[in-house]
C-alpha positions as CSV (number, residue, x, y, z in Angstrom):
1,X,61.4,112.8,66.4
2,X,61.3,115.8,63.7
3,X,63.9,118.1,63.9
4,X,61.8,121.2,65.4
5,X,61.8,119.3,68.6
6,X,65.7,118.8,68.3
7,X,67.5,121.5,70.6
8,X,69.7,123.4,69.5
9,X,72.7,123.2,71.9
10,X,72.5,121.3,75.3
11,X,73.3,123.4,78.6
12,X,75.0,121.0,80.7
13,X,75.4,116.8,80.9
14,X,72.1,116.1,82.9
15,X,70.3,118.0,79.7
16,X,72.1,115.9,77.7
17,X,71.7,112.6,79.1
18,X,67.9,113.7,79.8
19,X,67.6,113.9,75.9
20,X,69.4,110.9,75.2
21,X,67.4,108.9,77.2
22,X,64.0,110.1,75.6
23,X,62.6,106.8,74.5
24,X,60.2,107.2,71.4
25,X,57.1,105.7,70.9
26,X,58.2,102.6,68.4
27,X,61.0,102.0,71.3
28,X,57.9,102.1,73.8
29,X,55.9,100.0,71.5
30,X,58.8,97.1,70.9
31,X,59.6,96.6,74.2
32,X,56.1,96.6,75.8
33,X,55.1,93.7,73.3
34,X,58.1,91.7,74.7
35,X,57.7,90.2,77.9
36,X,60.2,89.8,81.1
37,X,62.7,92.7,82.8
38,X,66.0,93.4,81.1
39,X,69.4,92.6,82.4
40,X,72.4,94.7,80.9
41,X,75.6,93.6,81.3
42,X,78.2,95.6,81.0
43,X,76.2,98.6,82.3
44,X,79.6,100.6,83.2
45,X,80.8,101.7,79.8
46,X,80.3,105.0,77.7
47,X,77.0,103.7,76.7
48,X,75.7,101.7,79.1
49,X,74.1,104.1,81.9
50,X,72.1,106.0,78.5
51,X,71.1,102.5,77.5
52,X,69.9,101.2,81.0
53,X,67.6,104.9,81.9
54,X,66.4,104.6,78.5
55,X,64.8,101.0,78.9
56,X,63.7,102.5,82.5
57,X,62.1,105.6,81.2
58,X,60.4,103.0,78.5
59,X,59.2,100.2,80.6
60,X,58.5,102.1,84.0
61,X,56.5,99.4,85.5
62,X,59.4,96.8,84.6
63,X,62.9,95.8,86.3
64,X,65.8,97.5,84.7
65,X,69.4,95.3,86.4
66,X,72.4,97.1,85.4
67,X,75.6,94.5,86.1
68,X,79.3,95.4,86.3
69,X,82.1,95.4,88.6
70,X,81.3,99.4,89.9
71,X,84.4,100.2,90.5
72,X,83.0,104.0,90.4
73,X,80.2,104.2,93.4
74,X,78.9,107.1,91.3
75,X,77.4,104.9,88.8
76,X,75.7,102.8,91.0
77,X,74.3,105.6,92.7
78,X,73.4,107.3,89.4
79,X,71.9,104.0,88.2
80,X,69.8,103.4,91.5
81,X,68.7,107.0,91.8
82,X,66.6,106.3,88.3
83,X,65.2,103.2,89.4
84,X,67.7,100.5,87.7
85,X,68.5,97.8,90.5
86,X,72.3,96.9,90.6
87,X,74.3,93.8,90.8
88,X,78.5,94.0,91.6
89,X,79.5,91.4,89.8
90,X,83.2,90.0,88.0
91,X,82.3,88.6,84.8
92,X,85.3,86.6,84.5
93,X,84.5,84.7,87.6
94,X,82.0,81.6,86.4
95,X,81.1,81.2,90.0
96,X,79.5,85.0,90.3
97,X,78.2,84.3,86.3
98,X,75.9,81.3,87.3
99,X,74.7,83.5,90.6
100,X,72.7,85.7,88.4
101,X,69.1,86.1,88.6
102,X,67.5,84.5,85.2
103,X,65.6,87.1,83.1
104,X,63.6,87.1,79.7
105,X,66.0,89.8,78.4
106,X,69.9,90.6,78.3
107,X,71.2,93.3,76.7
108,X,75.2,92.5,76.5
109,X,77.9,95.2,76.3
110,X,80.8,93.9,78.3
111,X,84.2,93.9,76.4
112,X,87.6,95.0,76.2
113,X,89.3,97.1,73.4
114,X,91.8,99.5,74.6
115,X,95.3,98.1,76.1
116,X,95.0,95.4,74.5
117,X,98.4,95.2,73.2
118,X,100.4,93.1,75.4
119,X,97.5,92.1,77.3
120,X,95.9,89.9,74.7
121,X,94.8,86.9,76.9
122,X,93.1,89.4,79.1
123,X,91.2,90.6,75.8
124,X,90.6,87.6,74.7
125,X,89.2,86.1,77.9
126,X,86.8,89.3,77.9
127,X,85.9,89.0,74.4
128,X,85.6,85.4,74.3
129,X,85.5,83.5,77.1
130,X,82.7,86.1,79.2
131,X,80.4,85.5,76.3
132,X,80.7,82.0,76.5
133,X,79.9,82.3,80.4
134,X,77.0,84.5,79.7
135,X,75.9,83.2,76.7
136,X,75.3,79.5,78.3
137,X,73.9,81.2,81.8
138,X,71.4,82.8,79.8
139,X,70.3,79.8,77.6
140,X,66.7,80.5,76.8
141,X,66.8,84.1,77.1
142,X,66.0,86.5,74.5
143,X,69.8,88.3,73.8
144,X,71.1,91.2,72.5
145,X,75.0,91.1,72.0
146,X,76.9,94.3,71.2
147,X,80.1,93.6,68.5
148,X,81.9,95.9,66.2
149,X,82.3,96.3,62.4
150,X,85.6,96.0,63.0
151,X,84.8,92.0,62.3
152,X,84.9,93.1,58.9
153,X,87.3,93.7,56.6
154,X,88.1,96.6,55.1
155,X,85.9,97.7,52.3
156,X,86.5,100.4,49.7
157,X,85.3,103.7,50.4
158,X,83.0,103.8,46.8
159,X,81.4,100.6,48.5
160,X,78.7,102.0,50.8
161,X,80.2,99.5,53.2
162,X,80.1,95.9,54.3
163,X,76.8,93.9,54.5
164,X,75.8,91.7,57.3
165,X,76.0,88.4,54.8
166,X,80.0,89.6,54.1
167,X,82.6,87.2,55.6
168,X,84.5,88.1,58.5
169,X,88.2,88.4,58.3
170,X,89.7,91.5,60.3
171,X,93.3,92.9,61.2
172,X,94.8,92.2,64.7
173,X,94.2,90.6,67.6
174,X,91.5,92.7,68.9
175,X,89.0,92.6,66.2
176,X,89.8,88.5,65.8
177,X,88.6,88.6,69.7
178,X,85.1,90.2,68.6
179,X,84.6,87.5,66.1
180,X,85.2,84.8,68.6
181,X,82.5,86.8,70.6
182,X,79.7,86.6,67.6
183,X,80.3,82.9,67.4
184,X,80.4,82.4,71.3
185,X,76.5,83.6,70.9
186,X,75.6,82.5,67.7
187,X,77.0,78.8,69.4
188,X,74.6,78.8,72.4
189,X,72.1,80.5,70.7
190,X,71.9,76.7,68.5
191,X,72.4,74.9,71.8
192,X,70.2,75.9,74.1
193,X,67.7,77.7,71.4
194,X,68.0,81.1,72.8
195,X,66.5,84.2,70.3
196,X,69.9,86.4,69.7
197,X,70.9,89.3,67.9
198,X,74.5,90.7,67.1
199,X,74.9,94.8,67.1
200,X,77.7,95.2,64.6
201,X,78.1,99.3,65.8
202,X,80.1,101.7,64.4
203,X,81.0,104.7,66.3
204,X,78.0,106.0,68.5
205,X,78.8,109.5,69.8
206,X,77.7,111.9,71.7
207,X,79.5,115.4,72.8
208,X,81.9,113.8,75.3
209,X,83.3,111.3,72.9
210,X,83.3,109.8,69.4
211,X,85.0,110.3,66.3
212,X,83.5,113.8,65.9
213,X,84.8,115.1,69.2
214,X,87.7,113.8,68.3
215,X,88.2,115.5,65.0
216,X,86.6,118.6,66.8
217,X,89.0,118.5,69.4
218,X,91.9,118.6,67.5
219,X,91.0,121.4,65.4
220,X,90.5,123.4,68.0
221,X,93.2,123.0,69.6
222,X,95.7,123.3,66.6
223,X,96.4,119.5,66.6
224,X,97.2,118.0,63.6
225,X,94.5,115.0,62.0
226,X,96.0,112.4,60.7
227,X,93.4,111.1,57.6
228,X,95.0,107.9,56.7
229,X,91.8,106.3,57.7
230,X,89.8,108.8,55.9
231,X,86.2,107.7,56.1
232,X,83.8,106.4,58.9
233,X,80.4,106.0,60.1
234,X,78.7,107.3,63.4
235,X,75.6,107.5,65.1
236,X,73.9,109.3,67.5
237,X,74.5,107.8,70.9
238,X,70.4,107.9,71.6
239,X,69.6,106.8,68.4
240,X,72.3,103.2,68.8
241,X,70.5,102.8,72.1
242,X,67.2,102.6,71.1
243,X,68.0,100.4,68.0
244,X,69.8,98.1,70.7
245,X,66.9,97.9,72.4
246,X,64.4,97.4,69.7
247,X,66.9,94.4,68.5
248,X,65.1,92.3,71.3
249,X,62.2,92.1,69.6
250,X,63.8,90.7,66.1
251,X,66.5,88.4,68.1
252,X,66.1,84.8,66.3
253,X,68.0,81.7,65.9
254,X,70.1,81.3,64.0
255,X,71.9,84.6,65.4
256,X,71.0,87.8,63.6
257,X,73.7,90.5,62.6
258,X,72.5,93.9,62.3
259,X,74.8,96.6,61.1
260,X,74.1,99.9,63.2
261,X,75.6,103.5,62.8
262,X,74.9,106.3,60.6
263,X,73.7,106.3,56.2
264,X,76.8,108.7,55.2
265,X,79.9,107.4,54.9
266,X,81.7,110.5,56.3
267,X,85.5,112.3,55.5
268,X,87.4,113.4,58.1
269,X,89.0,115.6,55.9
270,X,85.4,117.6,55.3
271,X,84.9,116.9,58.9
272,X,88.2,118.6,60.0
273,X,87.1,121.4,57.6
274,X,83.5,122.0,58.7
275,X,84.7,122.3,62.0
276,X,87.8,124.3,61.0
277,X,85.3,126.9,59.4
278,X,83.3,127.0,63.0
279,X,86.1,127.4,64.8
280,X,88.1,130.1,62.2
281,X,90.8,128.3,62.6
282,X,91.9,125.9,59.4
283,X,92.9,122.2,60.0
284,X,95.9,120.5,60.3
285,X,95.7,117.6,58.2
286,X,98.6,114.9,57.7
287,X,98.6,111.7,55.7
288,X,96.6,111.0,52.2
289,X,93.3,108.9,52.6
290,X,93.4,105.1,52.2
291,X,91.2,103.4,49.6
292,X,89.7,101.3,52.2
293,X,88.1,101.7,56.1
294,X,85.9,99.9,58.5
295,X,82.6,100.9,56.5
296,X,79.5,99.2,57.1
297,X,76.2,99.3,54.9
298,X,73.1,100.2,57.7
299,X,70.4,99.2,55.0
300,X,69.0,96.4,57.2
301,X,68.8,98.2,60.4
302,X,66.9,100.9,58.2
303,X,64.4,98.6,57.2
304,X,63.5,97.7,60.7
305,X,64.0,100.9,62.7
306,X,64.1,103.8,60.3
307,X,66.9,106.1,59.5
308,X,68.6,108.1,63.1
309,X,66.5,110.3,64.4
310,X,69.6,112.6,64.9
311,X,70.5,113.8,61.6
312,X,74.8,114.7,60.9
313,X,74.2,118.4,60.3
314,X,73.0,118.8,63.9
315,X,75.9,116.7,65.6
316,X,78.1,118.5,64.0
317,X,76.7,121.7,65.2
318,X,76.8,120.0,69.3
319,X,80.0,118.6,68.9
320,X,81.3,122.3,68.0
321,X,79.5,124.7,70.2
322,X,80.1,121.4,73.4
323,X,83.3,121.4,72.5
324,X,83.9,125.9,72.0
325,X,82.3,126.0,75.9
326,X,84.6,123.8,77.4
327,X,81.8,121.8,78.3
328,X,84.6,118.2,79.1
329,X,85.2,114.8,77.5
330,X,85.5,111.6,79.2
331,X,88.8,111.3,78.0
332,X,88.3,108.3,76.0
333,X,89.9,109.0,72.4
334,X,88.2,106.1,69.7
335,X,92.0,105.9,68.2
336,X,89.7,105.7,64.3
337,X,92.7,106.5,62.6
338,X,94.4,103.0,63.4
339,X,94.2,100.3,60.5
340,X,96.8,97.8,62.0
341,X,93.8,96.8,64.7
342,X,96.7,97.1,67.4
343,X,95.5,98.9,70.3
């Protein structure tokens, strides 16, 4: 994609998710040279109805099977309208896990981050336990696992971010929960020999969420930005999806981390700024930046998919004019300014 067929601003949500779900030609070309339909599980987060119409729109002539619990009919109905079959199913229930229909290739997203605090078994059983379930149901299969680079440490900000061959050794319950998930795979991927690769993401966005609508949000509504945790990563929500995707084709055993998010290690700070200056209205920024963050080093993914097709600049300029027009949010903050892990 070259950034003369980028739009400039997108009119409405079904423009958006149209655009997202674009699939390029190496997606196309990755997926046809697997073989088998995809299963997703975990199909009813922010980014699982973009992932599941992208494979669609890329493997037409395949079956796309979207599981989750559906507790919103309006997914389903989305899903099924673009030609993704549908499966109601509670993933902590092993009885409804071994009921699913065997396929070449499983995309998991199912997790549990938010309210975690206080609930930790129930985090834990999602984090942990599901994948284990999964995992073992799926022996054989070709997987695609999606964790978090919050399995990491924190790294210093001059770093350019952790590296997949770094040790793991994170704050809080909820990050300690995603490690347990990596080695749930990376166990039955050994056992039962089944090709797997581990999506260490770091903040996909798109205009109704992510650490730039958050930051963008704020500033325009006079809020003040707290930059203790002064520096992240993100990526274009289109772009992590297709990388997702093409992971399939490089699963292996042992289990394969891949960092993916965005090169730049970004400031809020200049965030809150740039966005200040598009809005006329200057920041309000509290708190002095920490050494360290949740950085991670994207040189690998590079290598085997290329740099985002979405560059920052133009990100920047969606989240502001999304965000000036009122256009919504799902209401999901990402809470990046936490360091204690406690959510």
């Amino acid at each position: 994609m070259s950034e003369d067929t980028i739009p400039e601003s997108f009119e409405n949500a079904e423009v958006l998710d149209e655009f997202m779900t674009r699939p390029s030609q190496a997606l196309v070309a990755d997926l046809e040279a697997l073989d088998g339909d995809i299963m997703i599980i975990g199909v009813g987060g922010k980014m699982g109805p973009t992932l599941a119409r992208l494979a669609k729109r890329a493997l037409p002539d395949r079956r796309i099977i979207g599981v989750a619990r559906f507790s919103d009919p309006g997914l389903k109905a989305y899903l099924e309208d673009r030609g993704i079959e549908t499966l109601g199913v509670d993933l902590l229930d092993p009885k409804a896990v071994s009921t699913l229909p065997p396929v070449k290739n499983l995309v998991f997203m199912a997790g549990r981050k938010f309210g975690s605090q206080g609930s930790e078994e129930l985090t834990w059983a999602m984090n942990a336990y599901v994948p284990a379930l999964v995992a073992d149901r799926f022996g054989g299969s070709r997987i695609v696992a999606y964790s978090t680079i919050c399995v990491y440490p924190f790294v210093p900000v001059s770093s350019g971010g952790a590296r997949e061959g770094e040790s793991v050794a994170p704050p809080g319950e909820y990050a300690m929960s995603c490690v347990a998930r990596e080695r749930m795979f990376e166990y039955f991927a050994k056992l039962h020999g089944s090709p797997t690769a581990i999506m260490r993401l770091s903040y996909a966005i798109d205009m109704r969420y992510g650490v730039l609508h958050d930051v963008a949000t704020k500033v325009f509504a006079g809020e003040p930005i707290d930059v203790t945790m002064g520096h992240v990563n993100v990526v274009w929500q289109g772009d992590a999806c297709g990388q997702s995707l093409r992971m399939l084709r490089h699963a292996a055993v042992p289990a394969l981390p891949l960092n993916v998010s965005g090169p730049e290690t970004l400031s809020i700070r200049a965030l809150a700024k740039a966005f200040g200056e598009r809005f006329g209205r200057p920041p309000i920024i509290i708190g002095e930046e920490a050494a360290s963050a949740w950085l991670a080093d994207t040189g690998r993914a590079a290598e085997l998919f290329g740099y985002p097709s979405v560059p920052l600049r133009r990100m920047i300029a969606w989240t502001a004019d999304w965000i000036e027009r009122g256009m919504g949010s799902f209401g999901k903050a990402t809470h990046f300014e936490v360091r204690t892990g406690t959510y």
